[in-house]
C-alpha positions as CSV (number, residue, x, y, z in Angstrom):
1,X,-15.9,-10.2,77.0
2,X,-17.5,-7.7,75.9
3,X,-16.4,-4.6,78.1
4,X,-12.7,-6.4,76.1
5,X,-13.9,-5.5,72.8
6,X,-14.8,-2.2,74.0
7,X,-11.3,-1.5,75.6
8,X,-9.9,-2.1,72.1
9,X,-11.2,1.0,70.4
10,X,-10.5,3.0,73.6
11,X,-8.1,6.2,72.7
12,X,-8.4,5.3,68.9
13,X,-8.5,8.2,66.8
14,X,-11.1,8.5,63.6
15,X,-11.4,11.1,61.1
16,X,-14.0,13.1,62.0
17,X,-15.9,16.3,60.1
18,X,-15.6,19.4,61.3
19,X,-15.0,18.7,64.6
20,X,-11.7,17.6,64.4
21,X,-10.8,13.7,65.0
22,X,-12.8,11.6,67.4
23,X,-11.9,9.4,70.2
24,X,-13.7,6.0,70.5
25,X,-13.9,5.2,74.0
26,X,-16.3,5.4,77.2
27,X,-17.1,9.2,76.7
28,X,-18.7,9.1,73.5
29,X,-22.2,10.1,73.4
30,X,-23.6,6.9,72.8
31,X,-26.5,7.3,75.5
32,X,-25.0,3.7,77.0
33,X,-22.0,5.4,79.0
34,X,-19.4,4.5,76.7
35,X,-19.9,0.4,77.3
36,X,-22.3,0.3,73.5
37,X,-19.2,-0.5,70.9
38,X,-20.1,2.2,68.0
39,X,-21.0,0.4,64.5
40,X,-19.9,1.8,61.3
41,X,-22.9,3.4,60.7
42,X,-23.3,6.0,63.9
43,X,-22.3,9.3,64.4
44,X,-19.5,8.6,66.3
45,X,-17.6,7.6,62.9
46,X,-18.7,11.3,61.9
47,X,-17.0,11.3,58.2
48,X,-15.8,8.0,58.0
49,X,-15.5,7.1,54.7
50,X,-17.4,3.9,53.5
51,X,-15.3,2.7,50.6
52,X,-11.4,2.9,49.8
53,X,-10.6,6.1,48.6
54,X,-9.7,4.9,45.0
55,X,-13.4,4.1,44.9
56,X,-14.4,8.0,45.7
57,X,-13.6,9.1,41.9
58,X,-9.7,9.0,42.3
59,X,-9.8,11.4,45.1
60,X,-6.7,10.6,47.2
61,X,-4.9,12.5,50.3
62,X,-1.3,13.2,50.8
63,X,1.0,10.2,50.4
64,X,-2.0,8.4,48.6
65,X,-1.7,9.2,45.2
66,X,-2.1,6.0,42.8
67,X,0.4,5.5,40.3
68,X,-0.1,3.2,37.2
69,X,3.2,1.3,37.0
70,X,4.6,-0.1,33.4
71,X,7.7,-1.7,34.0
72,X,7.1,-4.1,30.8
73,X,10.3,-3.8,29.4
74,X,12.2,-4.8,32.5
75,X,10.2,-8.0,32.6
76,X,10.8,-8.6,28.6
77,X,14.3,-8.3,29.5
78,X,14.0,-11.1,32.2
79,X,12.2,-12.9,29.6
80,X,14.9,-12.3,27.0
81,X,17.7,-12.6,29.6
82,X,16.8,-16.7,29.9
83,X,16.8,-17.1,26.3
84,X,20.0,-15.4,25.8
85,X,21.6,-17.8,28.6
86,X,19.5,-20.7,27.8
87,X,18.5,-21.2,31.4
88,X,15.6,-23.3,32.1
89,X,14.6,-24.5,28.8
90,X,12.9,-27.8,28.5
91,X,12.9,-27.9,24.5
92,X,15.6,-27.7,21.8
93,X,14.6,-26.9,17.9
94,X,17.1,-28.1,15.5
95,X,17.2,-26.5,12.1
96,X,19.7,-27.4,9.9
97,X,22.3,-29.1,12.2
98,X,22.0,-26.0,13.9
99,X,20.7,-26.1,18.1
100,X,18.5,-23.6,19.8
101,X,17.4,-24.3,23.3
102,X,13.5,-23.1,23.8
103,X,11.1,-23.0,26.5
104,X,7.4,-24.8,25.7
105,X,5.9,-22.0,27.1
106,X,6.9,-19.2,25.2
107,X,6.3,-21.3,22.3
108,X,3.2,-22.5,23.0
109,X,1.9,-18.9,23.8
110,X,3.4,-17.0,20.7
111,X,2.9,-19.6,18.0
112,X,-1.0,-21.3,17.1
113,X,1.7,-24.5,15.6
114,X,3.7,-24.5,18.2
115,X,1.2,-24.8,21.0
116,X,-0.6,-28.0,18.6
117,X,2.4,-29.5,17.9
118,X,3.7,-29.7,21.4
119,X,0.8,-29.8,23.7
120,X,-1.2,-32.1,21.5
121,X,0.0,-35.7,22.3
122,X,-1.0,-37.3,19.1
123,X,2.2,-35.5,18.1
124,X,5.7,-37.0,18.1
125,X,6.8,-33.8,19.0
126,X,5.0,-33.2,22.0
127,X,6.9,-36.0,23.9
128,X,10.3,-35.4,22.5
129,X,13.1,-32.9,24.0
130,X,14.7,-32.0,20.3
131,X,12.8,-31.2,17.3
132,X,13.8,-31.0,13.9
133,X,12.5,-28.4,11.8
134,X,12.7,-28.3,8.3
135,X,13.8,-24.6,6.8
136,X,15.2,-23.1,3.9
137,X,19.1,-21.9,3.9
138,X,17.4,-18.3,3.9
139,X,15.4,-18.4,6.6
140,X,17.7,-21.1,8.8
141,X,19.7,-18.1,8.4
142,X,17.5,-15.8,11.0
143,X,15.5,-18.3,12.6
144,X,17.8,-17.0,15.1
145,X,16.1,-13.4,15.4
146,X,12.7,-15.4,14.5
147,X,13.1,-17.0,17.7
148,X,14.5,-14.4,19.9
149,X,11.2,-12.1,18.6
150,X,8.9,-14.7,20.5
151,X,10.7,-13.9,23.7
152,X,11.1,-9.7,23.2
153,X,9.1,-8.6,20.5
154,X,12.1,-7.3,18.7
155,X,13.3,-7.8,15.4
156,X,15.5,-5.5,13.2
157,X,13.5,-6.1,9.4
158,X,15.5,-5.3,6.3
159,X,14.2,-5.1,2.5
160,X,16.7,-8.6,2.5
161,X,15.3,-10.1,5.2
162,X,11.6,-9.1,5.4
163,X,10.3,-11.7,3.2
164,X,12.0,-15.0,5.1
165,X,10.5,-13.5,8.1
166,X,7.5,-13.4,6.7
167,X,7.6,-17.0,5.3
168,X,8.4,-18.0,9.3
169,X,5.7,-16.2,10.8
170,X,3.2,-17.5,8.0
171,X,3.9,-21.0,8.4
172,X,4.4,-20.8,12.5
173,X,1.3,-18.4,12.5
174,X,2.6,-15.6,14.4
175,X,-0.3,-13.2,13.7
176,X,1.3,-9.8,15.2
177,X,4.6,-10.7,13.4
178,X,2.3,-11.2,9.9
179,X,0.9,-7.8,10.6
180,X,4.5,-6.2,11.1
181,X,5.8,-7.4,8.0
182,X,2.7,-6.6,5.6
183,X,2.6,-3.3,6.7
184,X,6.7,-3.0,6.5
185,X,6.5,-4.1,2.9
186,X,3.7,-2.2,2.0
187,X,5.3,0.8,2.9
188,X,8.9,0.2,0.8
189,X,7.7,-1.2,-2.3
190,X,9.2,1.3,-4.6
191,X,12.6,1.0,-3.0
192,X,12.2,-2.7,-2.9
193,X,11.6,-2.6,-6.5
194,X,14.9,-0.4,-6.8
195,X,17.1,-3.5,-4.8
196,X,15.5,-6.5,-6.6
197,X,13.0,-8.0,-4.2
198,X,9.5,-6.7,-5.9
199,X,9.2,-9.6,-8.0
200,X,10.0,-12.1,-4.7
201,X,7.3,-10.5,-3.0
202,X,4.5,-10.3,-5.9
203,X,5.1,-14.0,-6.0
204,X,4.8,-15.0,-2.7
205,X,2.1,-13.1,-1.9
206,X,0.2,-14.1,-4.8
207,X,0.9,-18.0,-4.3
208,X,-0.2,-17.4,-0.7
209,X,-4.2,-16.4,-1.7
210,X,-6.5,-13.8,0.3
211,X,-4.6,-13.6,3.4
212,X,-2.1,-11.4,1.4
213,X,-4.4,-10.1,-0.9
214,X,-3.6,-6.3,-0.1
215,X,0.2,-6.8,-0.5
216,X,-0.1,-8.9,-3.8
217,X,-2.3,-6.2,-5.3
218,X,-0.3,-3.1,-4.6
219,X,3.0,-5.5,-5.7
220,X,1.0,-5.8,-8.6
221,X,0.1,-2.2,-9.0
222,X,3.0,-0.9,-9.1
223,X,4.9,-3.6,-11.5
224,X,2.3,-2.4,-13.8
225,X,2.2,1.1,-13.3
226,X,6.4,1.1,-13.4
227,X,7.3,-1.6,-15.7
228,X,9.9,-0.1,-17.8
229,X,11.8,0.6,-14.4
230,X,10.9,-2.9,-13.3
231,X,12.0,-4.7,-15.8
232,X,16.1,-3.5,-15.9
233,X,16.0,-5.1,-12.2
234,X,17.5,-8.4,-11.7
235,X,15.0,-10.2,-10.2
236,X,12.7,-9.5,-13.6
237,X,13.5,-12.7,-15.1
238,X,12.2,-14.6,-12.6
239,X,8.7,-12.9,-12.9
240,X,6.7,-16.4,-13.6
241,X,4.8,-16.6,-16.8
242,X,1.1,-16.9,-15.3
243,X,1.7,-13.0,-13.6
244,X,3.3,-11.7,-16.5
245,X,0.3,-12.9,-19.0
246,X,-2.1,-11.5,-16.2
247,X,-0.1,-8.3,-16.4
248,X,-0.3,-8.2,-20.1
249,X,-3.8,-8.7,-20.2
250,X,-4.8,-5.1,-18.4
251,X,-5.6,-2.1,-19.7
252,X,-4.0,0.2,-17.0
253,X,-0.2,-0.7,-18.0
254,X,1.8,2.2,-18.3
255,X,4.0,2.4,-20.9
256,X,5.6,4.6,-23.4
257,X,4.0,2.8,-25.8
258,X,3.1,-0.8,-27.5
259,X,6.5,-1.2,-29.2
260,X,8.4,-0.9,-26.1
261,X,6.0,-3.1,-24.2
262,X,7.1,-5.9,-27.1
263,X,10.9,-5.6,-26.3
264,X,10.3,-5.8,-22.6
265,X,8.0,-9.0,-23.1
266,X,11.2,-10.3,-25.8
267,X,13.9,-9.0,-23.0
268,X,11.8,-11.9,-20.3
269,X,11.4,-14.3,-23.1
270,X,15.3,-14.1,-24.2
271,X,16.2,-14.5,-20.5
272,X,13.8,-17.2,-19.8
273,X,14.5,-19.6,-23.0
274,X,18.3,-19.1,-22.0
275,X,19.3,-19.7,-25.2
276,X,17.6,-16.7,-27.0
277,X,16.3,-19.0,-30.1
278,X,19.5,-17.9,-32.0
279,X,21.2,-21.8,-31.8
280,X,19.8,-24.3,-33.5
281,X,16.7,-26.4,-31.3
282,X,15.5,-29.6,-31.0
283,X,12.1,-30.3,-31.9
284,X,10.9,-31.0,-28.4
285,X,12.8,-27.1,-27.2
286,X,11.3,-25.4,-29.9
287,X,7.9,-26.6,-29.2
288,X,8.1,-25.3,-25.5
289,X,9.5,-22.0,-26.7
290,X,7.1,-21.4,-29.5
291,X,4.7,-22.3,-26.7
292,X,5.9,-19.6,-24.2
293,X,6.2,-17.1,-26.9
294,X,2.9,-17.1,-27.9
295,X,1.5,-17.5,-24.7
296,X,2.8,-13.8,-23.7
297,X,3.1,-12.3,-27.4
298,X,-0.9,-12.7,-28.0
299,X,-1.5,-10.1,-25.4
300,X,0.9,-7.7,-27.4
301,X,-1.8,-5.1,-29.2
302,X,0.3,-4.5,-32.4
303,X,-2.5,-2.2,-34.0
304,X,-1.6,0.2,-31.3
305,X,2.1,0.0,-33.5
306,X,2.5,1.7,-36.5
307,X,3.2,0.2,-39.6
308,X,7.0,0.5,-39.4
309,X,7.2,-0.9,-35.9
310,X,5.6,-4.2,-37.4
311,X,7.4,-4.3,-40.1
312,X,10.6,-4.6,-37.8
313,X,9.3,-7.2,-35.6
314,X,9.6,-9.4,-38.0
315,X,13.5,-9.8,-37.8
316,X,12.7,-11.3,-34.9
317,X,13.6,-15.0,-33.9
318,X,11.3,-15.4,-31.5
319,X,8.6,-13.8,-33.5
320,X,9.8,-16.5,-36.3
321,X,9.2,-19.5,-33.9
322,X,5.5,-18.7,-33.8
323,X,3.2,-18.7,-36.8
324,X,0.0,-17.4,-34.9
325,X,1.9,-14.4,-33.8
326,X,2.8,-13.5,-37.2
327,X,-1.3,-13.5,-38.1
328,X,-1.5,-10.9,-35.3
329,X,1.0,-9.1,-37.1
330,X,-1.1,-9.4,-40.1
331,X,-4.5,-8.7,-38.9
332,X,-2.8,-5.2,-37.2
333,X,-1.3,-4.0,-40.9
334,X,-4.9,-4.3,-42.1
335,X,-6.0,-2.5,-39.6
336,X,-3.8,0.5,-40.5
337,X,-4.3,-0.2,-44.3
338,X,-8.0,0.3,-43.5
339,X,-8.6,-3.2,-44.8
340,X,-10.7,-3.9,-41.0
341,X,-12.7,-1.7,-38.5
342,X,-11.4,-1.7,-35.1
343,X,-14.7,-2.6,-33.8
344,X,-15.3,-6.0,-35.7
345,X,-13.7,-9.6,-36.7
346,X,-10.9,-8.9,-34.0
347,X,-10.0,-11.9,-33.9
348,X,-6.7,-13.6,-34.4
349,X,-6.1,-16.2,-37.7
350,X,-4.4,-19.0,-35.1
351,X,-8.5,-19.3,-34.1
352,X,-9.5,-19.7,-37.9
353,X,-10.3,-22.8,-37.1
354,X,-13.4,-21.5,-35.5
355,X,-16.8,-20.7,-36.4
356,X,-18.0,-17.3,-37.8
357,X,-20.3,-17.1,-34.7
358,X,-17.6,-18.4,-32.4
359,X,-14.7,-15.4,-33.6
360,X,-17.7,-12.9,-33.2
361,X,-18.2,-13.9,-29.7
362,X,-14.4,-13.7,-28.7
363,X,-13.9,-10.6,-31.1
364,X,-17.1,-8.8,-28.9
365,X,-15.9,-5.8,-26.4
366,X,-17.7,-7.3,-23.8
367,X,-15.2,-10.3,-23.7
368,X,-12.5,-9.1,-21.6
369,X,-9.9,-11.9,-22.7
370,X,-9.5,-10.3,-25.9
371,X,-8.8,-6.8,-26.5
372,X,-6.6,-5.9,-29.4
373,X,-7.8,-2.8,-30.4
374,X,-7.8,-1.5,-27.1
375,X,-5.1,1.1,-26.0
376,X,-3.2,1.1,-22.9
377,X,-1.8,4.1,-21.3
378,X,1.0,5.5,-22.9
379,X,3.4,8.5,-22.4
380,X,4.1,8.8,-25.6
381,X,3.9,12.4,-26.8
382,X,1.4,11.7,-29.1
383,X,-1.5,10.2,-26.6
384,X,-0.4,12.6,-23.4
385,X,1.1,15.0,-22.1
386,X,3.2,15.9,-18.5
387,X,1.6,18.6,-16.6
388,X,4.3,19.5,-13.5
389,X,2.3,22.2,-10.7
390,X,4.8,23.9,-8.4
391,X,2.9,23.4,-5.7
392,X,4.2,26.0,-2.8
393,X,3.8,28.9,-5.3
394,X,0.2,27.7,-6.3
395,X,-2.1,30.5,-4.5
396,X,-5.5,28.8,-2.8
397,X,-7.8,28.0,-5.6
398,X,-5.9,28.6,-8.6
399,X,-5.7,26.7,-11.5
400,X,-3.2,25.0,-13.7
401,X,-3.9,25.3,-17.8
402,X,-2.4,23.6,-20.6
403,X,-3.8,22.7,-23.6
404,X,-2.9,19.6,-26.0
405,X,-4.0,18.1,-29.0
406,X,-3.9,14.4,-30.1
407,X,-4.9,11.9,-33.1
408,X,-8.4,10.6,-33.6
409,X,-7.3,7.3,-34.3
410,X,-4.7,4.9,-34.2
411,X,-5.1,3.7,-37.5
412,X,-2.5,4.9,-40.1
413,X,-4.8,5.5,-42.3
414,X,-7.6,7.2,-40.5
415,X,-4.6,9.5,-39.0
416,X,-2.8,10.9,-41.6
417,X,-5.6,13.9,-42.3
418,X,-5.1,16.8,-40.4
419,X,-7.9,16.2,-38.1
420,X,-7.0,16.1,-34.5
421,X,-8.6,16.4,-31.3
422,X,-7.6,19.6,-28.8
423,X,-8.4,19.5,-25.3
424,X,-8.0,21.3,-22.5
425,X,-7.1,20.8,-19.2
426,X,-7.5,22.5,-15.7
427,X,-5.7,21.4,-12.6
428,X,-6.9,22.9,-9.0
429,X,-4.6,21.0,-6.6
430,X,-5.8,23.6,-3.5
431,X,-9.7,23.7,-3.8
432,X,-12.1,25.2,-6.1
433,X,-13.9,27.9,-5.6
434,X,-17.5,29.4,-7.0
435,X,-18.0,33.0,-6.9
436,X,-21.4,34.1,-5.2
437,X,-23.5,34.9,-7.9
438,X,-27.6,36.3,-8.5
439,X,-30.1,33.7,-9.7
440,X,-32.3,35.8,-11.7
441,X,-35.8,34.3,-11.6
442,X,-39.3,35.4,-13.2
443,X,-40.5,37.1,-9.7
444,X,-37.6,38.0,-7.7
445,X,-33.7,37.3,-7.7
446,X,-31.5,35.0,-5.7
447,X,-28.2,36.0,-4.2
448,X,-26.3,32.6,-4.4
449,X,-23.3,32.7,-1.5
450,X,-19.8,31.5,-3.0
451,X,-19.0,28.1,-1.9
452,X,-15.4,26.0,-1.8
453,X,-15.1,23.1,-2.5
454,X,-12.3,21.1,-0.8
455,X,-10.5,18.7,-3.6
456,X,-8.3,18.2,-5.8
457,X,-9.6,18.8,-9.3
458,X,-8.5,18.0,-12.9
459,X,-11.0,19.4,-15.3
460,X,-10.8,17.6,-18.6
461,X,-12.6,20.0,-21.9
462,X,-12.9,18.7,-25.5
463,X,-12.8,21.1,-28.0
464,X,-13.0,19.3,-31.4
465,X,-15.1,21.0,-33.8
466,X,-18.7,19.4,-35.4
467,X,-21.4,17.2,-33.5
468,X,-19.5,13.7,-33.5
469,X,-19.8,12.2,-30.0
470,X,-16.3,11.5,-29.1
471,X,-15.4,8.2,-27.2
472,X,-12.3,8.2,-25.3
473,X,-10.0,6.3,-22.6
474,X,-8.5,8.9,-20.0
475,X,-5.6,7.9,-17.8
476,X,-3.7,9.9,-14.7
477,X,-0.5,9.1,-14.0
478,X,0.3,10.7,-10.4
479,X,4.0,10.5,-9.4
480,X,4.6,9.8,-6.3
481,X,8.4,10.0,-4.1
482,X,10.4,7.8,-1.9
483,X,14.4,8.1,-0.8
484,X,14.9,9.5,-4.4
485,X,13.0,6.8,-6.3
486,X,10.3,8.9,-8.4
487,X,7.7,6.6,-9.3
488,X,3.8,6.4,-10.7
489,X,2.0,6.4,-7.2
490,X,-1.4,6.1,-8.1
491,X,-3.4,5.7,-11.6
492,X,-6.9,7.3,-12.1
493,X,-9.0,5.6,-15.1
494,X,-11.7,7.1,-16.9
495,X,-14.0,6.1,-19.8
496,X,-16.0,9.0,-21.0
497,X,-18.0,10.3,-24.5
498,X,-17.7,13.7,-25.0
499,X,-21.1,14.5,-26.5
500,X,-22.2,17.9,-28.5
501,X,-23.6,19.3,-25.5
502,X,-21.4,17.7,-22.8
503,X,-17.8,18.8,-23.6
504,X,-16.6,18.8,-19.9
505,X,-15.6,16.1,-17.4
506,X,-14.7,17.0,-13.7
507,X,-12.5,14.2,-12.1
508,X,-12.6,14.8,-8.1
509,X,-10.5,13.4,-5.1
510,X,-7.0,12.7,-7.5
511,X,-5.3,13.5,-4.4
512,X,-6.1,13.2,-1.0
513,X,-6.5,16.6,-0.1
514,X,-6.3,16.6,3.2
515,X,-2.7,15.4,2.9
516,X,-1.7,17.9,0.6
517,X,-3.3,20.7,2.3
518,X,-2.9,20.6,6.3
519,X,-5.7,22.6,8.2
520,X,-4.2,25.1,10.7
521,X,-4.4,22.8,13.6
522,X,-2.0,20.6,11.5
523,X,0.0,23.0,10.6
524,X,0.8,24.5,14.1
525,X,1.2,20.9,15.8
526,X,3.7,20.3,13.2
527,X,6.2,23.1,13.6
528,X,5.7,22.6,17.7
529,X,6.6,18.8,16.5
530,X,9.6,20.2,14.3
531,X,10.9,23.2,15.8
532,X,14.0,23.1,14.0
533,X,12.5,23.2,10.6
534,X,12.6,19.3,9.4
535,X,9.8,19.6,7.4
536,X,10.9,21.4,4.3
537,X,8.2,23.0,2.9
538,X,6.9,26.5,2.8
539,X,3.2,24.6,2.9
540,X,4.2,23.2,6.1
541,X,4.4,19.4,3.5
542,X,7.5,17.9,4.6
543,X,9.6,15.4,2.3
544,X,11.0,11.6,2.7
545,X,15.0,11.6,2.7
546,X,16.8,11.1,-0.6
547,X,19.2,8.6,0.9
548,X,19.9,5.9,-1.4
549,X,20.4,3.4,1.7
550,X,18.4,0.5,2.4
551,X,15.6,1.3,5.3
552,X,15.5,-1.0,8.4
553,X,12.8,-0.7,10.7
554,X,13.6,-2.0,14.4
555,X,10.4,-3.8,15.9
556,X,9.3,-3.4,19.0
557,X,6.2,-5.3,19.4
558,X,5.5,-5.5,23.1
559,X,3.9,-1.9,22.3
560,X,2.4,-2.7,18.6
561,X,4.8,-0.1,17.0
562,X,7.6,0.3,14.2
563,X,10.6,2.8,14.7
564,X,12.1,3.7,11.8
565,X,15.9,3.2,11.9
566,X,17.1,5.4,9.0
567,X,20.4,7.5,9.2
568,X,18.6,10.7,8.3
569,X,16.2,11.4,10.9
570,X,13.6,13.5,9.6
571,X,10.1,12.3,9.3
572,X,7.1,13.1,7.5
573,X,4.5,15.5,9.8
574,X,1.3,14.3,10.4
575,X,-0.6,16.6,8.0
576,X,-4.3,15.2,8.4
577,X,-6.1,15.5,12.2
578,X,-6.9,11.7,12.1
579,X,-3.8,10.6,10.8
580,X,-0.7,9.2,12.8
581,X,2.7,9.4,12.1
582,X,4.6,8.3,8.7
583,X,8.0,6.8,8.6
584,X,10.4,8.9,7.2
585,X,10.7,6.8,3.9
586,X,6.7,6.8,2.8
587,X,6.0,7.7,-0.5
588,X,5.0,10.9,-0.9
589,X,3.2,13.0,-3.9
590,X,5.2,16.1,-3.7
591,X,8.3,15.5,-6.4
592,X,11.9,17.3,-5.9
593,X,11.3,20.9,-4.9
594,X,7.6,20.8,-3.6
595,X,6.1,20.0,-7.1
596,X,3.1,18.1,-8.4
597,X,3.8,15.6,-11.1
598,X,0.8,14.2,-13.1
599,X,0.5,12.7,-16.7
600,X,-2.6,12.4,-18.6
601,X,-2.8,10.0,-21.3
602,X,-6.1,10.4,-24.1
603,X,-6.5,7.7,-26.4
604,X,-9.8,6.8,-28.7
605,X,-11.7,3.7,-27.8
606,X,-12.5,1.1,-30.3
């Protein structure tokens, strides 16, 4: 047997070293004339390698390379391919009358619900071959594509579409599909607002709690921040009334000013009471409607109106429906007739029925439920001004100047002397820099080195003459781009006193600057990226297309990425190192011809 097991490695040839390859057999030099089988281990082997060659750090010999294989999409088309011809399904759903053969295992595997309610046998549904679901008419509509995304990952999302989907994947719990459409929406708000859907998407969101808490706030945002443009779309009037009176309660609204935040608020109450309070109302309807009406109308500030404004308001029938708003009326002409300060008894008459001590308590600034004497921000040309930087012709480090004056006080009474506060203001959208300078001291001197300091600057200066300490509310409105819609991107709020010997305030970071100025590497991966010049931009900043078309982004999820389906092609560059890819249709700060368009708004503070 055992001169057998010898003859089997007879004339076999192993790898040697440097002696070429080695035969196994009776003349090896064993010291046992051949008959000893060798063991992995002696010198016979010579070289012989221990472990695979995969395990030797990757090392491989001819023929032996490894290749990593992903043939992922050939097996999502198999997938896909018995869901198109409904082979070898074992459920159907029903949704309104409507039949779609499944498979329980797909399901089961894409959908948290799904796999309960058919693998849990305390369910119905787990022992049953058809199951009704109950749907609305807009998402029966492309439960279709719901369903064929559970077998492919793919799904073409459309401002139209993108909010049923949504709705689908939230109540079926399809996590990586929630994640699609939150960032899809996030990105297209401004255009969304332009087709009617913003107000759609601010509700659902906010009905739905903290899950979509980043979604409903920058819906939110930018209804604020953009309300005159919001409010000509169609879907305004079905803003419901507990948003709007949230809306109406914040200080950051931008608007050109109080008296056209009234005839937006009377524009939503007209549409909403239908009838417009110019027919004659029962008892019971004109209840509700005087209800409604001062349920949004006590949040209007009219001492930020001037006397003439009021007096016009009250031709109104809506205003007529509701005594307490009529007191707010009142209260705000005393106010300008110098009758009240701004800073005590702010309280309206409809709570006369209070105590002293009570009104004092709501009236106080550190109630944030009542704030009539507090301005808003608004682009009036009396409370700001527009400051537009051509960006591309800006050299490094340069500022921006303009100079602007406004009232000291809303109060028609206080404002009718010629006192006015001037102020000016610096804007450094590429850096600042600080010239090296000597620090003279009592022994010796300093040289300081200059130093730059990467950000985007706005430098704020009060110049009003005498020692009064001067309180103010400072607002920046940045625009901000997307396929042609030119909106307020981003709002920067400031409180500040300008004191006698503090007469400057340095607001940092308005702008990412990394985004608005690329470093080098940036710059050259982006015209390697964009050889043919796509990015517009002397900078290197490219710009979103100004197509008025609807964006659809085509989802492929089996690789965690959107593709941006857009007829023009061109996409933003990716200006900052750690930053990926944009879609060609992100917002973007640069307005029209590479320009920067900021508004700053000033107003006293009660």
């Amino acid at each position: 047997m055992f001169s057998r097991f010898s003859t089997m490695f007879h004339n076999v040839r192993i790898p040697g070293g440097s002696g070429g390859d080695r035969r196994v057999g009776g003349n090896g030099n064993n010291g046992g004339g051949g008959s000893r089988p060798p063991t992995p281990s002696s010198s016979t082997y010579g070289s012989y390698p221990k472990k695979s060659r995969s395990d030797r750090g990757g090392k491989t010999g001819p023929g032996l390379q490894a290749v990593e294989l992903d043939n992922s999409a050939a097996v999502i088309s198999k997938i896909a391919h018995l869901y198109a011809e409904r082979l070898l399904s074992d459920i159907t759903l029903v949704i309104n009358g409507a039949e779609y053969p499944a498979h329980r295992l797909i399901l089961c595997a894409s959908s948290d619900v799904f796999q309960v309610m058919l693998m849990n046998p305390n369910w119905n549904e787990a022992k049953e071959s058809k199951v009704v679901l109950q749907e609305s008419v807009e998402c029966a509509q492309i439960f279709e594509n719901f369903l064929k995304y559970l077998y492919t990952g793919g799904l073409k999302l459309e401002l139209q579409n993108v909010l049923h989907v949504l709705i689908l994947a939230d109540k079926y719990n399809v996590k990586d599909l929630i994640s699609l459409c939150l960032s899809y929406m996030e990105i297209h708000i401004p255009v969304a607002a332009q087709h009617s859907q913003l107000i759609l998407w601010l509700q659902y969101a906010s009905n739905f709690g903290e899950h979509h808490a980043k979604i409903a706030e920058c819906c939110r945002n930018y209804l604020k921040w953009n309300l005159e443009s919001v409010s000509k779309a169609e879907d305004f009037p079905h803003l419901e009334p507990d948003l709007f009176t949230s809306i109406l309660r914040q200080d950051d609204v931008v608007v050109f000013d109080e008296y056209r935040l009234y005839q937006i608020v009377e524009y939503w109450l007209m549409c909403r009471t239908e009838k417009g309070c110019e027919s004659d109302l029962d008892a019971e309807m004109e209840n509700e409607v005087s209800k409604m009406v001062y349920q949004t109308m006590q949040h209007i500030r009219f001492p930020m109106m001037n006397p003439r404004q009021i007096a016009d308001l009250i031709q109104s029938p809506l205003i007529r429906t509701c005594e307490p708003v009529i007191d707010l009326m009142a209260m705000a002409m005393n106010f300008h007739n110098g009758c009240i300060e701004n800073d005590v008894d702010m309280v309206p008459s409809s709570l006369s029925s209070l105590s002293s001590r009570h009104r004092q308590s709501l009236s106080s600034s550190r109630n944030p439920n009542y704030k009539f004497f507090t301005p808003r921000l608004y682009c009036t040309d009396q409370w700001s001004v527009c400051m537009v930087t051509p960006f591309d012709k800006l050299q490094h480090y340069q500022a921006q100047t303009l100079v602007f004056a406004t009232p000291c006080s809303f109060s028609e009474l206080l404002s009718k002397s010629d006192k006015q506060i001037e102020w000016c203001l610096d804007f450094y959208p590429k850096a600042v820099q600080f010239q090296k300078f000597c620090l003279i001291g009592w022994h010796e001197t300093t040289e300081m080195p200059d130093h730059i300091l990467k950000t985007v600057r706005l430098s704020v200066v009060c110049r009003s003459e005498g020692n009064e300490d001067v309180r103010v509310h400072i607002g920046i409105l940045i625009a901000g781009s997307q396929d042609g819609v030119e909106h307020v991107r981003k709002v920067v709020n400031k409180n500040h006193i300008f004191s006698e010997r503090d007469r400057v305030l340095n607001i940092d970071d308005l702008l990412p600057y990394g985004d608005l100025n690329p470093c080098a590497q940036c710059v050259a991966r982006n015209r390697v990226q964009h050889p043919s010049g796509t990015s517009s931009s002397r900078m290197g900043v490219g710009f979103p297309p100004a197509s008025p078309s609807c964006p659809t982004v085509q989802s492929d999820n089996y690789n965690g990425e959107l593709h941006q389906n857009n007829s023009n092609s061109n996409t933003n560059s990716c200006w900052n190192c750690h930053a990926t890819e944009l879609s060609g249709t992100k917002s973007c700060f640069l307005i029209g011809d590479c320009t920067i368009k900021i508004r700053i708004a000033i107003t006293p503070l009660p």
